[in-house]
N, C-alpha and C positions, 0 to 999 in steps of 0.2 A: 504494500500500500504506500503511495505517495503523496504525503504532504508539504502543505508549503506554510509560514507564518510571518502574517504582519500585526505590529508592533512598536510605539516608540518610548511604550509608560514600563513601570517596575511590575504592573500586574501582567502584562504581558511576556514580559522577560521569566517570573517568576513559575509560567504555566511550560515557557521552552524549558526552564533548570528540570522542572517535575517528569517531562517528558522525555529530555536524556537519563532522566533518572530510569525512565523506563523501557532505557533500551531503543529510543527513536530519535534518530538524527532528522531533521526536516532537510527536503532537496532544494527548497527556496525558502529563505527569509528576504521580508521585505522592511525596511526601516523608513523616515523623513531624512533627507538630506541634514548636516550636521547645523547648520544656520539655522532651520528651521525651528519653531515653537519652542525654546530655547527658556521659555516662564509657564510651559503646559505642566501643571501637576503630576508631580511623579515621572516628568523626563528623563528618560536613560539611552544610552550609548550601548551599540549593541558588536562593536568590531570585538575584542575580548574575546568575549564570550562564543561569536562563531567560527572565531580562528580558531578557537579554542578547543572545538568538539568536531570540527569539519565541515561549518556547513556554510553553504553559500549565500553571501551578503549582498543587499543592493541596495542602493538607497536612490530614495525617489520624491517629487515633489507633489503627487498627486496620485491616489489610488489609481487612477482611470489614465494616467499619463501613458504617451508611446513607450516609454519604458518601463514600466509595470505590466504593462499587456502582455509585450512582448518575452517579458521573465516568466510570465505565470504560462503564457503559451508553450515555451521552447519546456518548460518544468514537466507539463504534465503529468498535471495534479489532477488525485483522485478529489482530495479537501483542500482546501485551501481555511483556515483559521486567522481573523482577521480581528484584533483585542484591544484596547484600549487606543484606539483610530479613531477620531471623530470624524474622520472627511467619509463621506457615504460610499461606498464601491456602486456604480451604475450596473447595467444589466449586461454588458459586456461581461466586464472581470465574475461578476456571479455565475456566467454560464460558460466558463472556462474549465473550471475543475468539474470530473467526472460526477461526481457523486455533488459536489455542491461549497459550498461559502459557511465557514460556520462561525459566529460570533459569542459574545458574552457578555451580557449586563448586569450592573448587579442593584437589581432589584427582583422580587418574584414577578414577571412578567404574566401576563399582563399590565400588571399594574407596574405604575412609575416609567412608561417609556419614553424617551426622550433626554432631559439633562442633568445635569445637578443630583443624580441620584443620592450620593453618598448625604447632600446637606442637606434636601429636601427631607429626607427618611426624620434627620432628627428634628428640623423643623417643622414636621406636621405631627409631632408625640408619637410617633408608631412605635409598637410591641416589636412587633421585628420586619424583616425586611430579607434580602438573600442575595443570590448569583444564580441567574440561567442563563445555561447555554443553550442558543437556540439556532436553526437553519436561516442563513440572511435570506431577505425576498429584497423585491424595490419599496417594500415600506419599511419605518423605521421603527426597529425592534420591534417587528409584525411578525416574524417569520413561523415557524413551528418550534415546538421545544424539545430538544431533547435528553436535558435531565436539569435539574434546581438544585441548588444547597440553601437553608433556611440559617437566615442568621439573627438569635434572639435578640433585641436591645434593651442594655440596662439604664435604669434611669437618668444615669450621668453618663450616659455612655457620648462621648466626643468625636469629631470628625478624624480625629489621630485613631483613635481604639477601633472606631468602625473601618477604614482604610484599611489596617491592618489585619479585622475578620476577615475584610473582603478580598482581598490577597491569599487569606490560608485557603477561603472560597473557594476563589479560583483552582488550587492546587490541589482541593480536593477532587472538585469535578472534573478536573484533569483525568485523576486516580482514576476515579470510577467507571469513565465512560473509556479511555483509552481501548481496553481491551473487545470492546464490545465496535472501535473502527476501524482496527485491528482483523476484527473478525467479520466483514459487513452484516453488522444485524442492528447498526443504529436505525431505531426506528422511532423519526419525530413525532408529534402530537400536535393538532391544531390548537393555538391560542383562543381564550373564553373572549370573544370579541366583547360580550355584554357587559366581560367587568373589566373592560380597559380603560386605563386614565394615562394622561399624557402630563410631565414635568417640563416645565418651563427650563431653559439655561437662567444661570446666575451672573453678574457685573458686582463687579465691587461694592458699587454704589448701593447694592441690593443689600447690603450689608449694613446699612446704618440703624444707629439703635434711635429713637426718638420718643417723644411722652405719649404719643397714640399706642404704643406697644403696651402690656401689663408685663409683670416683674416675672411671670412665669414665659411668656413670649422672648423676653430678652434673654434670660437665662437659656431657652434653646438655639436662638438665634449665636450667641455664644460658645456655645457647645460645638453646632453645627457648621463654623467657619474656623475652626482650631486648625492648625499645621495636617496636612500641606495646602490648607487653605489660607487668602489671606487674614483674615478677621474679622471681627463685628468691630463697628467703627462710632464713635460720640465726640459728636462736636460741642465743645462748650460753648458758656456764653461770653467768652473771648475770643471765639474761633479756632482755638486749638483744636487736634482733632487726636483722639485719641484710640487707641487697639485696645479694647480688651479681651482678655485670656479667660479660659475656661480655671477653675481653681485648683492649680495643683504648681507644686515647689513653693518655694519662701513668699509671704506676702507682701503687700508694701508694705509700710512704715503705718500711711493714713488712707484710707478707703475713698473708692471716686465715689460720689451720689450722683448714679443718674435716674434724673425724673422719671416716672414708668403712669400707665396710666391707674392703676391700684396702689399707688406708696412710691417707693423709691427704691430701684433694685442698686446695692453697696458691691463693688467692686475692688478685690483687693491685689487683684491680678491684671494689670494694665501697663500701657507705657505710650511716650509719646511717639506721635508719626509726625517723620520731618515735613514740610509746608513745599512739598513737591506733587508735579502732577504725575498722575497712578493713570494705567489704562489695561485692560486686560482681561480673563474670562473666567470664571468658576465654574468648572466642567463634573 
């Protein structure tokens, strides 16, 4: 069986380590050229790692570009596995690999498709949330499933602790399904179209804490933009503009008060952001 993997995040890297683990070198990897997305969450460099094990590297500025085609072409790929890639693969590159395109989100799918999954899950209070891998179609995160890992959330659970489920996630569903496309008996399942909900992407700006929030809103909003995102952000009434942190290590000295619309939620985890302009995406 021949596969191929595209990939430029740590979740991605972390499903190729699981799968040398299991004995499968991929015949094509594809990466972003090294300029490229340079402040994307969790960007990683993948020469290393393919020199490393054997496998062949390419790097590209667009799933759908002549040069990606033409790799996944000359490959012939049974799969092709395409993971933390925001640019959408058109119906070309999908109907290139034998068998098909297979993706990974992590949310239980149906639900949550689209962006932001990792911060959305904690700012909207959910119990839990997960990782499926499912078949890519030309809708996004439409396709068929074929297998979930369920990831419980704690009530303090942060954008760091969840990032990092969602990584062992990944390397779970690695584990499991592996031998099963291996042995062609992958066999996807259609999505519950009736309980599908679509997540917005996130901006920075999406991040601001203000007094229309109540003290339990901000406290998730907080949580939900912890490393490797960039943070929940309060503008004083100086203009300062300040980070704060979810609570954990040494506190300040004195606690921020920011206005909330039930009291005032106390901050003891914060620092200043220098008075420069920020642009960029919470994926």
């Amino acid at each position: 069986m021949k596969f191929g993997f595209v990939t430029c995040v740590q979740l991605g890297l972390s499903c190729l380590e699981e799968l040398y683990l299991q004995g499968a070198i991929p015949d094509l990897v594809l990466t972003l050229e090294d300029d490229m997305a340079k402040s994307k969450s969790g960007r990683v460099y993948l020469d290393s790692f393919c020199a490393s094990i054997g496998a062949p590297l390419t790097k590209i500025r667009h799933i759908d570009d002549r040069v990606a085609t033409r790799a996944i072409r000359s490959a012939q790929l049974d799969w092709l596995f395409i993971v933390g890639w925001s640019q959408i693969a058109g119906l070309e590159v999908l109907k290139l690999p034998r068998r098909g395109c297979v993706g990974m989100h992590p949310t239980l799918l149906p639900i949550g498709r689209g962006r932001a999954s990792v911060p959305w899950a904690i700012i909207k209070g959910m119990d839990e949330t997960g990782v499926s891998m499912f078949v890519l179609d030309e809708g996004v995160d439409t396709g068929s499933i074929i297998a979930q890992e369920v990831i419980p959330l704690l009530p303090d659970e942060t954008a760091t602790t969840l990032y990092s489920k969602v990584d062992a996630a990944h390397i779970t569903l690695i584990r499991r399904t592996w031998p099963s496309f291996e042995a062609e008996t992958v066999a996807p399942q259609p999505q519950d179209e009736t309980q599908a909900t679509v997540w917005p992407g996130r901006r920075p700006e999406d991040g601001a804490i203000h007094p229309g929030l109540t003290t339990a809103d901000i406290d998730r909003l907080v949580r939900a933009l912890a490393p490797p995102y960039p943070g929940a952000r309060f503008v004083d009434d100086s203009g300062a503009t300040w980070v704060i942190h979810p609570p954990e290590g040494p506190p300040a000295t004195e606690p921020l008060n920011l206005p909330a619309a039930d009291g005032v939620y106390k901050s003891h985890h914060y620092r200043a952001l220098p008075q420069t302009p920020e642009s960029g995406s919470c994926e």
